[in-house]
N, CA, C and O atoms as a Tinker XYZ file with bonds, in Angstrom:
   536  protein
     1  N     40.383000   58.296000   47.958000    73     2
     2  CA    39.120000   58.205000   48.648000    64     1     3
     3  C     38.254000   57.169000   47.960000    63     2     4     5
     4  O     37.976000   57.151000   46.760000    81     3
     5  N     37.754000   56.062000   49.158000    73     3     6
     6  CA    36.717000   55.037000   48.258000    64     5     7
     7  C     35.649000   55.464000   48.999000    63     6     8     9
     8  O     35.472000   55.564000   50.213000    81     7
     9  N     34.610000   55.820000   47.537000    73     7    10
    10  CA    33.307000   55.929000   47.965000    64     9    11
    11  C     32.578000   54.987000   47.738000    63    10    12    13
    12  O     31.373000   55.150000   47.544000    81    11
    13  N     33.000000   54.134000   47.721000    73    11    14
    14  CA    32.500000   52.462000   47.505000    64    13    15
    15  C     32.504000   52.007000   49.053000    63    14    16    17
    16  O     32.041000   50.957000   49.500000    81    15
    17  N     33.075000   52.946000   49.697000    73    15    18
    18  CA    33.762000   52.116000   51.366000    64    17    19
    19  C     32.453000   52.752000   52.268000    63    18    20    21
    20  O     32.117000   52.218000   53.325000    81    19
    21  N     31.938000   53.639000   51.865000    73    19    22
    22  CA    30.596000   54.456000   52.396000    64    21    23
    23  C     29.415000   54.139000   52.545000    63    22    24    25
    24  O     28.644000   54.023000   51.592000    81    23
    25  N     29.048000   53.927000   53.907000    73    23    26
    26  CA    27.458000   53.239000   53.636000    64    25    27
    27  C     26.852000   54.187000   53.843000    63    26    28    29
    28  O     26.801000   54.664000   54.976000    81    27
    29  N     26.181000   54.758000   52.737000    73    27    30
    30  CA    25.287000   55.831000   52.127000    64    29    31
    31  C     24.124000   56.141000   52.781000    63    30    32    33
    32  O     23.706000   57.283000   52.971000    81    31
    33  N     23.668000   55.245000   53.081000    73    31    34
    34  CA    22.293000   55.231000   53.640000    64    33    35
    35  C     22.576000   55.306000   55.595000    63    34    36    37
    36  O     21.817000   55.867000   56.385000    81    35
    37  N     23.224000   54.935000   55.771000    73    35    38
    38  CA    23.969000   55.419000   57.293000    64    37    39
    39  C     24.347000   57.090000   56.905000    63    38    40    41
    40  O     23.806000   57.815000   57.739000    81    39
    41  N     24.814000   57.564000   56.284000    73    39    42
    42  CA    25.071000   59.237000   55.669000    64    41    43
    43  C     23.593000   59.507000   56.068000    63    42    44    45
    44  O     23.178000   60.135000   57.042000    81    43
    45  N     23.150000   59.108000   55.439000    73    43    46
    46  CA    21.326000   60.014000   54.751000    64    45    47
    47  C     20.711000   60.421000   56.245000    63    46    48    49
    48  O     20.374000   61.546000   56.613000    81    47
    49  N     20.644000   58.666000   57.307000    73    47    50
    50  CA    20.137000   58.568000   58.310000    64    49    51
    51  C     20.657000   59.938000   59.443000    63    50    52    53
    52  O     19.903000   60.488000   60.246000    81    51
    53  N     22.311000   60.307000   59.201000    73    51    54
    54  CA    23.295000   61.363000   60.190000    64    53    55
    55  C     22.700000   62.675000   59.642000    63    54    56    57
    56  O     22.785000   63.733000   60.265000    81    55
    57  N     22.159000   62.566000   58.573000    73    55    58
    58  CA    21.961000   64.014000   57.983000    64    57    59
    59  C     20.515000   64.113000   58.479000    63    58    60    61
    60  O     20.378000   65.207000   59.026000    81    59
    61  N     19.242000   63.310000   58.507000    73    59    62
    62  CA    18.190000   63.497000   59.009000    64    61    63
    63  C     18.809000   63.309000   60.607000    63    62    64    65
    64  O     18.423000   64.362000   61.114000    81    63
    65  N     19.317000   62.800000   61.348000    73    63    66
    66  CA    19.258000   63.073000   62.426000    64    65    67
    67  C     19.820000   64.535000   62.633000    63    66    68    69
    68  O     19.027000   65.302000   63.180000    81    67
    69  N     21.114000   65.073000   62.273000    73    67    70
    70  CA    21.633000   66.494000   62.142000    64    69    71
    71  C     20.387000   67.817000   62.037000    63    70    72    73
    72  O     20.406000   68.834000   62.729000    81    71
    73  N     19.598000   67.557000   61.238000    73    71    74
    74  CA    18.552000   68.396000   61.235000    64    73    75
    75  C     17.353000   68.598000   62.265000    63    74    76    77
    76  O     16.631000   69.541000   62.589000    81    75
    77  N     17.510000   67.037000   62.684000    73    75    78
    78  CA    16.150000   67.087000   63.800000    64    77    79
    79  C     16.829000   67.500000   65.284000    63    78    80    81
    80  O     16.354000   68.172000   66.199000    81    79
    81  N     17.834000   66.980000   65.183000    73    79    82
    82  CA    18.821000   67.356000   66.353000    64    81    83
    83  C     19.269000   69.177000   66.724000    63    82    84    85
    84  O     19.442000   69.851000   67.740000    81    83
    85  N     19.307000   69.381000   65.352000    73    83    86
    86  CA    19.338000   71.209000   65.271000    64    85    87
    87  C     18.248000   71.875000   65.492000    63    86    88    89
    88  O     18.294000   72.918000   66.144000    81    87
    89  N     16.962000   71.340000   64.935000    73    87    90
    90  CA    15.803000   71.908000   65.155000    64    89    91
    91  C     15.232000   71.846000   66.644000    63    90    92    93
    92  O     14.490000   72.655000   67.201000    81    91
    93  N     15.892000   70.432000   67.230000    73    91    94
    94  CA    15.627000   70.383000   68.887000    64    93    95
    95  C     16.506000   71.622000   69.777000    63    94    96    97
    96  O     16.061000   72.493000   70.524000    81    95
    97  N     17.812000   71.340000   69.401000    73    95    98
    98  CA    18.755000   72.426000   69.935000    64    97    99
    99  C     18.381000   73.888000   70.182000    63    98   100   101
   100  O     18.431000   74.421000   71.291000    81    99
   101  N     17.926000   74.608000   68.824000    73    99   102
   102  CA    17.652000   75.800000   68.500000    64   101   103
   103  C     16.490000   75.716000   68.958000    63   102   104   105
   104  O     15.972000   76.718000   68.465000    81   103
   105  N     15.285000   74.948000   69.889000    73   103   106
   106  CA    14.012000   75.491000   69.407000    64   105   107
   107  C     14.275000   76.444000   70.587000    63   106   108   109
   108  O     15.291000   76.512000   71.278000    81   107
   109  N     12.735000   77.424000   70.698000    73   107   110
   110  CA    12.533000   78.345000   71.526000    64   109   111
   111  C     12.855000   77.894000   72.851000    63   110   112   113
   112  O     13.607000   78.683000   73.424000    81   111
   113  N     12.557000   76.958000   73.478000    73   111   114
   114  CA    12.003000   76.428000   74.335000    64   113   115
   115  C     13.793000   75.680000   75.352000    63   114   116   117
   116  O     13.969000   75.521000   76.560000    81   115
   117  N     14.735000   75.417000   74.190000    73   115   118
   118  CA    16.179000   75.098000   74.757000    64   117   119
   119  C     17.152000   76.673000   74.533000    63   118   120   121
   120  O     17.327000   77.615000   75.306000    81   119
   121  N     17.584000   76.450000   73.295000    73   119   122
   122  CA    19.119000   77.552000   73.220000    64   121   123
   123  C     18.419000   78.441000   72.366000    63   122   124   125
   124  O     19.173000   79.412000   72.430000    81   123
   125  N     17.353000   78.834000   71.493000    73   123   126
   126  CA    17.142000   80.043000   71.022000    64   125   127
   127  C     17.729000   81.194000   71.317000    63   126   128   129
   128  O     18.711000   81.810000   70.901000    81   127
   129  N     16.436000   81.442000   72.600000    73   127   130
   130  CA    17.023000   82.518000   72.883000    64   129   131
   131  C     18.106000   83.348000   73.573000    63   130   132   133
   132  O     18.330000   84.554000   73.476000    81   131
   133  N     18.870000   82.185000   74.464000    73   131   134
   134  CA    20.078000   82.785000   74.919000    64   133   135
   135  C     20.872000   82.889000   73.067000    63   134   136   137
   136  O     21.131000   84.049000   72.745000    81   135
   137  N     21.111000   82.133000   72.314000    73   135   138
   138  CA    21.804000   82.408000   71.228000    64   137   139
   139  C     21.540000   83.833000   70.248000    63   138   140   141
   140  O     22.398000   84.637000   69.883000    81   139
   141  N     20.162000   83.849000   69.980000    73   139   142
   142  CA    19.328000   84.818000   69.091000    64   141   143
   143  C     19.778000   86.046000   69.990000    63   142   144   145
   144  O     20.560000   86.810000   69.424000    81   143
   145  N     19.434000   86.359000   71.248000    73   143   146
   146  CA    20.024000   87.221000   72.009000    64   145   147
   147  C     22.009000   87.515000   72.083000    63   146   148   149
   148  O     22.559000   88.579000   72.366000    81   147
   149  N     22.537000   86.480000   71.806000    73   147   150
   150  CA    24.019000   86.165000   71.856000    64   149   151
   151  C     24.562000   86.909000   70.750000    63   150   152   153
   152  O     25.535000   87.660000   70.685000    81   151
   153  N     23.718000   86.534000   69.893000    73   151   154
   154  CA    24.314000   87.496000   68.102000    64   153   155
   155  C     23.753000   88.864000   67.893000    63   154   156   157
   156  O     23.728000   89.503000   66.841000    81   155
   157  N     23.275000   89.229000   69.159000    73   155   158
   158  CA    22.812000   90.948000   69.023000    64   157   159
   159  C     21.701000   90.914000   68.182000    63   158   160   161
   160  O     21.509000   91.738000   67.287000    81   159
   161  N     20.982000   90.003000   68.442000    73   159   162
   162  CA    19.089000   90.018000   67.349000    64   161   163
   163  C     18.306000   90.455000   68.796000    63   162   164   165
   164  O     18.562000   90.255000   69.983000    81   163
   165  N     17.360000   91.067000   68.162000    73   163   166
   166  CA    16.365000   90.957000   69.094000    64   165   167
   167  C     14.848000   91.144000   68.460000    63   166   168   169
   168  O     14.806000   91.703000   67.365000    81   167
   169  N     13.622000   90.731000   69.046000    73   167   170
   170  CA    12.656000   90.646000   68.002000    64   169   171
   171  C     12.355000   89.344000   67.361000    63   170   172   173
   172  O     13.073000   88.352000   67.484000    81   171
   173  N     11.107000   89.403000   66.576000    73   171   174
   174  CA    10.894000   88.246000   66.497000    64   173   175
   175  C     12.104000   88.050000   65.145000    63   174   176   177
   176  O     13.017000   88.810000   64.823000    81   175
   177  N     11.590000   86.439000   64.418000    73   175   178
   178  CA    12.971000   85.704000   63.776000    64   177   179
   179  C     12.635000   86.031000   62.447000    63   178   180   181
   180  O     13.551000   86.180000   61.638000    81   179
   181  N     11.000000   86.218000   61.961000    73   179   182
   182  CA    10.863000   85.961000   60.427000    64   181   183
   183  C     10.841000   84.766000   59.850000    63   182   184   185
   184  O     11.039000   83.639000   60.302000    81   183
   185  N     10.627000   85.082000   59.004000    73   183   186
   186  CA    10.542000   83.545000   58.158000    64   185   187
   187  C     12.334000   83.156000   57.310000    63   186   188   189
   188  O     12.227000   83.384000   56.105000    81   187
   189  N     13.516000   82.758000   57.609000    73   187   190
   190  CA    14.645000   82.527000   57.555000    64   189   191
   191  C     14.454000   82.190000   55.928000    63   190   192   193
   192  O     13.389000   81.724000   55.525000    81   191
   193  N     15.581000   82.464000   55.018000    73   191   194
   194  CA    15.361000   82.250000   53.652000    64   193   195
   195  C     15.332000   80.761000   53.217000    63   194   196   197
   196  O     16.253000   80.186000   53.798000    81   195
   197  N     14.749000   80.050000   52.551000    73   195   198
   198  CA    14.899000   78.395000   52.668000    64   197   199
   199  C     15.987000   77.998000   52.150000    63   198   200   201
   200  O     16.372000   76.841000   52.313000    81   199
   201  N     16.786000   79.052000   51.310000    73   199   202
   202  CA    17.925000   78.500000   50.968000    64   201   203
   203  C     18.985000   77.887000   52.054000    63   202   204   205
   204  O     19.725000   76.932000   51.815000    81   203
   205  N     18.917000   78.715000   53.475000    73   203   206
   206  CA    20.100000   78.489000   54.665000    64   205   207
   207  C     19.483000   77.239000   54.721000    63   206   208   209
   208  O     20.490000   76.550000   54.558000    81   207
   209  N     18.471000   76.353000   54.843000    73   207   210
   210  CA    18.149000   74.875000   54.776000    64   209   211
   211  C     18.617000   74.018000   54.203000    63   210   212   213
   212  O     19.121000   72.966000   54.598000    81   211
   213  N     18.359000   74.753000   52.455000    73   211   214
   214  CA    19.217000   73.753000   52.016000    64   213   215
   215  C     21.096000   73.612000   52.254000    63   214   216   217
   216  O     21.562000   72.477000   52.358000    81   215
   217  N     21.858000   74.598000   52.309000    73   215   218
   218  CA    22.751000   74.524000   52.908000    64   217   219
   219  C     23.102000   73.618000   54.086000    63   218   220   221
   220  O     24.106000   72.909000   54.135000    81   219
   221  N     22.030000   73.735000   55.162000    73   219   222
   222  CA    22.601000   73.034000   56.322000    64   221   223
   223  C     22.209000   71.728000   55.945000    63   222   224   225
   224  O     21.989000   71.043000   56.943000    81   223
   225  N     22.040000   71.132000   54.886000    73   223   226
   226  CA    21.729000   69.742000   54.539000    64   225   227
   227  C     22.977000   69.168000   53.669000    63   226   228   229
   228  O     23.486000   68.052000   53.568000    81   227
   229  N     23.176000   70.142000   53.223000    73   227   230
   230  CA    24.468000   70.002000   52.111000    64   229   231
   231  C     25.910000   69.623000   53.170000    63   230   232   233
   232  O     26.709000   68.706000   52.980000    81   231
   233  N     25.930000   70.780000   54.461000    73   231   234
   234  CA    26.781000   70.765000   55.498000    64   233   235
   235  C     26.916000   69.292000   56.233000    63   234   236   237
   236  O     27.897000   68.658000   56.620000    81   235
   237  N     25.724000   69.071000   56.250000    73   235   238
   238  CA    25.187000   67.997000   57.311000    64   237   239
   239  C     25.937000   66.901000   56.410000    63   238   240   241
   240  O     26.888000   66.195000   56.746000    81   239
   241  N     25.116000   66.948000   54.904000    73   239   242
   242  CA    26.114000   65.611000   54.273000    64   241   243
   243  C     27.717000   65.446000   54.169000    63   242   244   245
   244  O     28.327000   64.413000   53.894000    81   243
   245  N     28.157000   66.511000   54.410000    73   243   246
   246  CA    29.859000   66.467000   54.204000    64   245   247
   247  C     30.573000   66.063000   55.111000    63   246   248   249
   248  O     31.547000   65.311000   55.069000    81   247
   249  N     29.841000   66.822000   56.370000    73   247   250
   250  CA    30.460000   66.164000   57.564000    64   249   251
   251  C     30.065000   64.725000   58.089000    63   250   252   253
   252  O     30.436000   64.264000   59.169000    81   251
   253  N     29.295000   64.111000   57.209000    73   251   254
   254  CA    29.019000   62.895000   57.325000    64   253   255
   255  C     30.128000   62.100000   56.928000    63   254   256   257
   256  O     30.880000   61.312000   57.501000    81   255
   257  N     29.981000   62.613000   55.598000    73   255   258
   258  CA    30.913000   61.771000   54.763000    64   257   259
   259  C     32.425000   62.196000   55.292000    63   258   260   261
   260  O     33.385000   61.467000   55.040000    81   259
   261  N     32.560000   63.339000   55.990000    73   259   262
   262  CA    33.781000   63.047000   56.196000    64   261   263
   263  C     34.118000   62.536000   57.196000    63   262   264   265
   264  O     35.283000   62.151000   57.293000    81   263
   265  N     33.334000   62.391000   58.112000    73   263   266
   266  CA    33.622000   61.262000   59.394000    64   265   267
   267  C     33.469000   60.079000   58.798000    63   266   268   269
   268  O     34.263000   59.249000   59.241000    81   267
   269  N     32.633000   59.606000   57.818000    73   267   270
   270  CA    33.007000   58.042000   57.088000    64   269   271
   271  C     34.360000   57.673000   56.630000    63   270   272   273
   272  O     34.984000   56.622000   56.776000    81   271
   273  N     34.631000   58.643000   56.116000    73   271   274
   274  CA    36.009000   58.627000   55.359000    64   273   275
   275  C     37.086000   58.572000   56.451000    63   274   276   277
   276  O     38.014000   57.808000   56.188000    81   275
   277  N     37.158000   59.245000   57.661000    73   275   278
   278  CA    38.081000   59.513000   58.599000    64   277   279
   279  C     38.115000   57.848000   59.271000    63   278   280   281
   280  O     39.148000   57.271000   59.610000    81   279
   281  N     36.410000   57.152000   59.372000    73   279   282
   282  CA    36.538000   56.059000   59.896000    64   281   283
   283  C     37.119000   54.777000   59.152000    63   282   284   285
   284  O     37.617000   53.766000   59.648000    81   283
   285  N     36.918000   55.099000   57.860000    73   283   286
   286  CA    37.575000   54.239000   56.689000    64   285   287
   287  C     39.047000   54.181000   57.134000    63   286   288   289
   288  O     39.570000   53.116000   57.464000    81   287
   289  N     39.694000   55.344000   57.134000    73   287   290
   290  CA    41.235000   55.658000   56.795000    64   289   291
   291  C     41.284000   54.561000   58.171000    63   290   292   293
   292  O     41.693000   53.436000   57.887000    81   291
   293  N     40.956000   54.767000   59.420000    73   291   294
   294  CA    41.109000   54.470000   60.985000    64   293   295
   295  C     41.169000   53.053000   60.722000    63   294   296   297
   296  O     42.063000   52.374000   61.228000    81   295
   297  N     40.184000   52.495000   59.881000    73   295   298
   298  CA    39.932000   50.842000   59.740000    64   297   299
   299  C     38.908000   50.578000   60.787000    63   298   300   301
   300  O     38.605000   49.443000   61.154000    81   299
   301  N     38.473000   51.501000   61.177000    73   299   302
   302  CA    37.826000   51.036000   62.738000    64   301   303
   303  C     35.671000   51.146000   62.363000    63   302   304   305
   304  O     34.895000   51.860000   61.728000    81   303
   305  N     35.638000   50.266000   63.010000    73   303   306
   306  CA    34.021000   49.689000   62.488000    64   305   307
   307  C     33.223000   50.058000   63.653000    63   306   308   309
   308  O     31.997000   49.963000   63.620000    81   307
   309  N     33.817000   50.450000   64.622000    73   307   310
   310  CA    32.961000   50.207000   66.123000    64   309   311
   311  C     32.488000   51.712000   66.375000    63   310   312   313
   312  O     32.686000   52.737000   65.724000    81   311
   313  N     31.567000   51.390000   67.933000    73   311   314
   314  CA    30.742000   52.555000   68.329000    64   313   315
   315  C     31.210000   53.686000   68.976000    63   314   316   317
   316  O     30.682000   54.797000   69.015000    81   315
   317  N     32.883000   53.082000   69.790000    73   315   318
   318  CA    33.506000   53.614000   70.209000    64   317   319
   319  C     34.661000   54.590000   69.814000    63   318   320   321
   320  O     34.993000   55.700000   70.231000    81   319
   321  N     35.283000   53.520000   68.582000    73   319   322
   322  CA    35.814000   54.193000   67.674000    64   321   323
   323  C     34.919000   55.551000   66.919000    63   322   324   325
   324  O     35.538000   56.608000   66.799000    81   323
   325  N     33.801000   55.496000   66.539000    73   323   326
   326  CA    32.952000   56.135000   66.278000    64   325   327
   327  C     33.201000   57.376000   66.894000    63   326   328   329
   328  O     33.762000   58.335000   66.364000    81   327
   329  N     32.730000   57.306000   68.104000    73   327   330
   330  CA    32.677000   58.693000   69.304000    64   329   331
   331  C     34.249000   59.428000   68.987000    63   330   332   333
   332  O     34.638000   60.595000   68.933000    81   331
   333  N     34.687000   58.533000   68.872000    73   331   334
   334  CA    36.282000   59.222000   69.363000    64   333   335
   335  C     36.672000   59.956000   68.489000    63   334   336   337
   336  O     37.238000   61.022000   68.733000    81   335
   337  N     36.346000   59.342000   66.835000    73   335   338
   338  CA    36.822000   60.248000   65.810000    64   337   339
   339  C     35.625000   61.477000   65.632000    63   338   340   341
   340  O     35.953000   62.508000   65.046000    81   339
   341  N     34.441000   61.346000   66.081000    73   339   342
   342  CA    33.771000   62.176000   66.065000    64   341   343
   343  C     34.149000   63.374000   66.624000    63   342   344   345
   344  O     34.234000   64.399000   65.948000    81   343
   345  N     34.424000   63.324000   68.015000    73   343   346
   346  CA    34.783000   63.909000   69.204000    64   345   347
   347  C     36.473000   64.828000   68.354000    63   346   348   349
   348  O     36.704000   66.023000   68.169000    81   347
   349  N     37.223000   63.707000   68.075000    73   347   350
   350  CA    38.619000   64.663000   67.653000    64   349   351
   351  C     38.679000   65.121000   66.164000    63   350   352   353
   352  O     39.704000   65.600000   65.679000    81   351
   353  N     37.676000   64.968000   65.559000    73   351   354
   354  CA    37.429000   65.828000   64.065000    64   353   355
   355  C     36.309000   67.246000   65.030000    63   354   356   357
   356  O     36.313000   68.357000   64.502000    81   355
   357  N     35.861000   67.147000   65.730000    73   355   358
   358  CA    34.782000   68.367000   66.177000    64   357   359
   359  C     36.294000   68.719000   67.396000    63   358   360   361
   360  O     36.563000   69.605000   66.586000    81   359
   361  N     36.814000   68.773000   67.900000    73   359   362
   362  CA    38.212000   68.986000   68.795000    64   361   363
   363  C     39.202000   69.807000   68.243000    63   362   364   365
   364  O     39.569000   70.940000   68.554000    81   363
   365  N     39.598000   68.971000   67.295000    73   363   366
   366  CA    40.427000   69.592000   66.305000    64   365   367
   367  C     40.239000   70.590000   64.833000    63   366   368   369
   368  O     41.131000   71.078000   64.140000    81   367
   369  N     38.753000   70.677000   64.666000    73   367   370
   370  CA    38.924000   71.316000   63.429000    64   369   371
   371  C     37.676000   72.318000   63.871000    63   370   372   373
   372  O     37.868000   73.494000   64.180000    81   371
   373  N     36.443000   71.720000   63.858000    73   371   374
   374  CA    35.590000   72.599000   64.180000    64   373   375
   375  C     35.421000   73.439000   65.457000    63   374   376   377
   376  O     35.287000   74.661000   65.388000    81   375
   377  N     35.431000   72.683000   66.780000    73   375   378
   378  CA    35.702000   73.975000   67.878000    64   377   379
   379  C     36.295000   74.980000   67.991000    63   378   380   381
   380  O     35.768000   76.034000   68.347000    81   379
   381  N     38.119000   74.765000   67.566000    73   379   382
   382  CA    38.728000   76.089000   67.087000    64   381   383
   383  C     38.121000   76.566000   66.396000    63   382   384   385
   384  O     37.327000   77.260000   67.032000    81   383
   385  N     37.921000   76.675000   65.122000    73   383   386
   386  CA    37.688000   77.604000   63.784000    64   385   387
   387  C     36.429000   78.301000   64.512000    63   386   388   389
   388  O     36.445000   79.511000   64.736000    81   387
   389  N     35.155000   77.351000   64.930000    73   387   390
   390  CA    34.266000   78.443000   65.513000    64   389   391
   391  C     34.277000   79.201000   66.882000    63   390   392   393
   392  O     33.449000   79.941000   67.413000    81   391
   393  N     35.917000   78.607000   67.390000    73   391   394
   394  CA    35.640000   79.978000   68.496000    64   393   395
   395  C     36.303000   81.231000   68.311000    63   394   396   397
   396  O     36.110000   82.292000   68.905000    81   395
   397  N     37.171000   80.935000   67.333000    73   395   398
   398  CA    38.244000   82.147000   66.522000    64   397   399
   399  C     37.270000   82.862000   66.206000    63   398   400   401
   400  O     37.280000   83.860000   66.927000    81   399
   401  N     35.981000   82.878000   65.124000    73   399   402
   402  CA    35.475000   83.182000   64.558000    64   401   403
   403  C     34.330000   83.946000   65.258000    63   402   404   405
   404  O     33.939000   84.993000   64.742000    81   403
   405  N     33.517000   83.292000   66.900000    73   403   406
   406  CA    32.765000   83.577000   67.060000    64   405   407
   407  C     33.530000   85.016000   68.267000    63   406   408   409
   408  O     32.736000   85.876000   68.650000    81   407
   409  N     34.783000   85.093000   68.658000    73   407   410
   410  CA    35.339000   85.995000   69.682000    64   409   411
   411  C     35.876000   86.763000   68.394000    63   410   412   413
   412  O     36.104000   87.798000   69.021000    81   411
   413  N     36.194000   87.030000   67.320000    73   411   414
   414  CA    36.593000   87.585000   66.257000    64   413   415
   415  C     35.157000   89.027000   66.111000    63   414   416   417
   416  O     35.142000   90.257000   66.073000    81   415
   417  N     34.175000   87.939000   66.071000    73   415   418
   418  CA    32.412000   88.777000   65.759000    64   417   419
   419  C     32.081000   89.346000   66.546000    63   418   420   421
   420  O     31.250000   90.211000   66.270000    81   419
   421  N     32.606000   89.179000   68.232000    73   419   422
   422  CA    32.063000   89.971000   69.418000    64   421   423
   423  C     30.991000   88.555000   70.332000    63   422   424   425
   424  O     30.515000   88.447000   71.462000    81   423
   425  N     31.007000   87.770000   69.205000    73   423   426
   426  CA    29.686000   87.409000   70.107000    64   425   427
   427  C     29.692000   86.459000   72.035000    63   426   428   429
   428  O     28.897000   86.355000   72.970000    81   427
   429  N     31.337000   85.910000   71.659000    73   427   430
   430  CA    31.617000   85.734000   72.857000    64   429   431
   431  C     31.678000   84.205000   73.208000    63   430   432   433
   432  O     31.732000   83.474000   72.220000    81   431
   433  N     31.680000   83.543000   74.521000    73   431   434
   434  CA    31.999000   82.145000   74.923000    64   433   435
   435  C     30.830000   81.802000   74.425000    63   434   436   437
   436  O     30.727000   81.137000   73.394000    81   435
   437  N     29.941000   82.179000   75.042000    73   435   438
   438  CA    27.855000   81.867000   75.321000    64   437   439
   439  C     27.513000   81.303000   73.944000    63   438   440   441
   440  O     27.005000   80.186000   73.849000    81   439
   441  N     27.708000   81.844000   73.177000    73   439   442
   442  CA    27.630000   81.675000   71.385000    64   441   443
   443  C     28.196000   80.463000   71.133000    63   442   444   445
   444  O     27.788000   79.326000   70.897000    81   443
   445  N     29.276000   81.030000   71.248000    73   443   446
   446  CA    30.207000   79.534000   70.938000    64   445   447
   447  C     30.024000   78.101000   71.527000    63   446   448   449
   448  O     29.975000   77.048000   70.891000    81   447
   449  N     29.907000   78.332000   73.240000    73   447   450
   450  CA    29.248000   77.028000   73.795000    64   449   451
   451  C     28.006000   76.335000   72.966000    63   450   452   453
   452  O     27.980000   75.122000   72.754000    81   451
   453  N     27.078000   77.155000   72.563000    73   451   454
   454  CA    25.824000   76.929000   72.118000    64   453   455
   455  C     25.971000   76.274000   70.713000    63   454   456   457
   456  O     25.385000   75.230000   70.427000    81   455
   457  N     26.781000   76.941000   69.857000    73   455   458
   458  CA    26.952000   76.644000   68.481000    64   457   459
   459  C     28.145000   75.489000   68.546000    63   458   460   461
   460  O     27.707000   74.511000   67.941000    81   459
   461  N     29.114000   75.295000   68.908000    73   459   462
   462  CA    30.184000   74.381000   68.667000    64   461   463
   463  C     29.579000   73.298000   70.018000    63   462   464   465
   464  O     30.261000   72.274000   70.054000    81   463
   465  N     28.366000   73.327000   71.201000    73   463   466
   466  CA    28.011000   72.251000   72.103000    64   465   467
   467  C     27.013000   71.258000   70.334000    63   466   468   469
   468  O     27.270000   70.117000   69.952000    81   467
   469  N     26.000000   72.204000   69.708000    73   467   470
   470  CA    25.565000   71.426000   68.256000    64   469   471
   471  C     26.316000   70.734000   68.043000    63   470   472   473
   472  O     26.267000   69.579000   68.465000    81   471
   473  N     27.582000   71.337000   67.081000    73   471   474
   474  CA    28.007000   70.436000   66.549000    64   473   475
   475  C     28.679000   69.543000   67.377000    63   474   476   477
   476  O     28.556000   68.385000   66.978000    81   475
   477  N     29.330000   69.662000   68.364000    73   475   478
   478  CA    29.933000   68.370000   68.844000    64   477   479
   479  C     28.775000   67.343000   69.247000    63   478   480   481
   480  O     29.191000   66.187000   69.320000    81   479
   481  N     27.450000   67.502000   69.517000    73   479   482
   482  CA    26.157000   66.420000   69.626000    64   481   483
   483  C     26.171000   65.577000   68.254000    63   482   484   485
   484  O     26.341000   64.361000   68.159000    81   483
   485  N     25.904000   66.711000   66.974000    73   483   486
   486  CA    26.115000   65.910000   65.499000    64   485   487
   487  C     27.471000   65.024000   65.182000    63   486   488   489
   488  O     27.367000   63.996000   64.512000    81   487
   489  N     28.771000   65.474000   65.702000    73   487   490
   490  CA    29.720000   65.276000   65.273000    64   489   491
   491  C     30.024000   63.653000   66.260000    63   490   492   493
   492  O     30.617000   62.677000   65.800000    81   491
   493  N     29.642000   63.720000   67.165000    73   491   494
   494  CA    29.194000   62.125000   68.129000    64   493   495
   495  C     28.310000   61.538000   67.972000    63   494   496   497
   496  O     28.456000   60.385000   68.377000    81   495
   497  N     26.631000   61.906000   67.226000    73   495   498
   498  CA    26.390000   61.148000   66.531000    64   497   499
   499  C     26.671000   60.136000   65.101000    63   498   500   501
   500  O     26.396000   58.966000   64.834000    81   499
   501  N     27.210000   61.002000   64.526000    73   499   502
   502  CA    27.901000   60.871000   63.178000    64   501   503
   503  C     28.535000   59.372000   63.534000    63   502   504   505
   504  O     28.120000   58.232000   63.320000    81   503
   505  N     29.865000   59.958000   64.247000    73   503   506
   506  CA    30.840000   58.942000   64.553000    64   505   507
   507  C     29.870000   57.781000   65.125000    63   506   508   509
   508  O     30.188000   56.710000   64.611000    81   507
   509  N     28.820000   57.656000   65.999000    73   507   510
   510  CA    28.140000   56.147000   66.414000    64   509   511
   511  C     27.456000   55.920000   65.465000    63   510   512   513
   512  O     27.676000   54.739000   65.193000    81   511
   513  N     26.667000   56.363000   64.696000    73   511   514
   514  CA    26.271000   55.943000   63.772000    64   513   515
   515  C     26.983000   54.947000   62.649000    63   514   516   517
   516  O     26.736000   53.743000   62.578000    81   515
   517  N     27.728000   55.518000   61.953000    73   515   518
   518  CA    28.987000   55.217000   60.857000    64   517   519
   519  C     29.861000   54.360000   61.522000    63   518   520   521
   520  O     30.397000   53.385000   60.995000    81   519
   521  N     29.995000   54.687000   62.584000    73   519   522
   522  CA    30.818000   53.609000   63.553000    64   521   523
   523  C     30.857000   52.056000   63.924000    63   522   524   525
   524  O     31.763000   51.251000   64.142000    81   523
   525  N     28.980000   51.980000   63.885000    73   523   526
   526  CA    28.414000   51.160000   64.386000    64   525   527
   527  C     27.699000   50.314000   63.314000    63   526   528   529
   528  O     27.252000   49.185000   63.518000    81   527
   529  N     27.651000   50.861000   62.364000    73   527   530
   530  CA    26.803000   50.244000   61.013000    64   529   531
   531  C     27.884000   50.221000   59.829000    63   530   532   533
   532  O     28.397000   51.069000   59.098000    81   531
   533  N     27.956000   49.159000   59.958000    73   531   534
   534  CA    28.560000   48.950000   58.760000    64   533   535
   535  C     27.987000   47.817000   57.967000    63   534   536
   536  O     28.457000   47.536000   56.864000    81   535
């Protein structure tokens, strides 16, 4: 792995978009509450511990970097290339695992559409981003 091959600051930019993009997703007003309702919550949300933040920042950077790395291995620089590996790293690794996981919990398709439709938005940004900037 060259982390010399990584443009870092294209990372930073996928990880602030990942967050603003989640915070749009989840707000009240789009998928809240069919989701919050989806995982058997009901009631208001509380104040969430700030640690799950920092986590989803930590998340956000890995899957950055590992769509950089996936685009490295590919050789491929473009926007298109971008989408595609985005699209078949969220295809192949993440959609399964979270629908195993989310029909495993009870919570069902609805959940899963909602949570694995996220990441495949992040996981196609990622790829145009990194794709496109080099």
């Amino acid at each position: 792995m060259d982390f010399g091959s990584i443009n870092w600051l294209a990372v930073i930019v996928c990880v602030v978009v990942a967050i603003v993009s989640g915070f749009i997703w989840y707000h009240p007003k789009v998928f809240f509450p069919a989701w919050w309702a989806g995982i058997g919550k009901t009631g208001d949300t509380g104040n969430p511990n700030p640690i799950i933040y920092v986590f989803t920042i930590i998340a956000a950077f890995v899957e950055a970097v590992s769509v950089a790395f996936m685009l490295n291995v590919m050789g491929s620089s473009t926007l298109g290339a971008g989408l595609g590996a985005g699209f078949m790293l969220w295809l192949g690794f993440v959609a399964p695992t979270n629908l195993v996981n989310k029909l495993f919990a009870g919570h069902g398709f609805k959940v899963w559409a909602i949570e694995a439709g996220n990441h495949l938005l992040n996981f196609l940004i990622f790829g145009a981003i990194l794709g496109a900037w080099r």
